[in-house]
N, C-alpha and C positions, 0 to 999 in steps of 0.2 A: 608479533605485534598485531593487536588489531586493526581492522580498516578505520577509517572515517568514517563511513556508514554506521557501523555498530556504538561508535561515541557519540554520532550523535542520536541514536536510538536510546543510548542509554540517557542520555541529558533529556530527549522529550518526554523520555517514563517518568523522569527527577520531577520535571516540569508539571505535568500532570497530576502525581503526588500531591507535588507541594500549594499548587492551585486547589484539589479536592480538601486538604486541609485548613488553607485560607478560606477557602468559603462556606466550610463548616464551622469556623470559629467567627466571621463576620456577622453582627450583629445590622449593620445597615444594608435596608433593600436594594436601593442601586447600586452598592458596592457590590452586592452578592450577584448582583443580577450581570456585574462586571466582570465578576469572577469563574460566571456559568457560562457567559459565552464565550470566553479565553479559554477554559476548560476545554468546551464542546469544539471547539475552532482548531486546537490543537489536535485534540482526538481525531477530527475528520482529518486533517493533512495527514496523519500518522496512518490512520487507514487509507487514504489515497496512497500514501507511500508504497504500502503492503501489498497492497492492488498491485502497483504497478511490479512489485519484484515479482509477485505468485502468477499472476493473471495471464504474461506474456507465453511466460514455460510450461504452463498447465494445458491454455491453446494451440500452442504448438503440438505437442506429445499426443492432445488429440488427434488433431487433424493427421499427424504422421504415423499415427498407429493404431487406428479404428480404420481410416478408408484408405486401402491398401490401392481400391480401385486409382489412384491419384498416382499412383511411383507405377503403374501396371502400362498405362493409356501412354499411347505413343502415338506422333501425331500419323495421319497415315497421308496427308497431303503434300509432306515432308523429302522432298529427295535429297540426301546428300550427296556430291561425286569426289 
């Protein structure tokens, strides 16, 4: 079964859709101009989404696998007993 994540991925692509087709068939300017920024409105939270799942795991994998210098450094002020 899939997650909730991905249903509602798939309803905001619906969403999106079906907003691009409504306001290409919209013949009045304010309505369209309702339609452009419900469009656009959605698009951005859908890429803030995306952000947030890519962005975390990408910065991570950097930082832990380019600068080695960071797992190497040990404190040297450090005494345990």
């Amino acid at each position: 079964m899939a997650s909730l994540d991905t249903y509602l991925h798939i309803i905001a692509v619906e969403m999106l859709a079906i907003l691009a087709v409504v306001q290409r068939l919209s013949e009045d300017k304010p309505l369209k101009r309702v339609f452009s920024t419900a469009f656009l409105a959605l698009l951005g939270f859908m890429l803030a989404h995306f952000a947030t799942h890519l962005l975390p795991a990408k910065i991570a994998s950097f930082i832990y696998s380019s600068h080695h210098e960071y797992h190497s450094i040990k404190p040297s002020g450090l005494h345990q007993s």
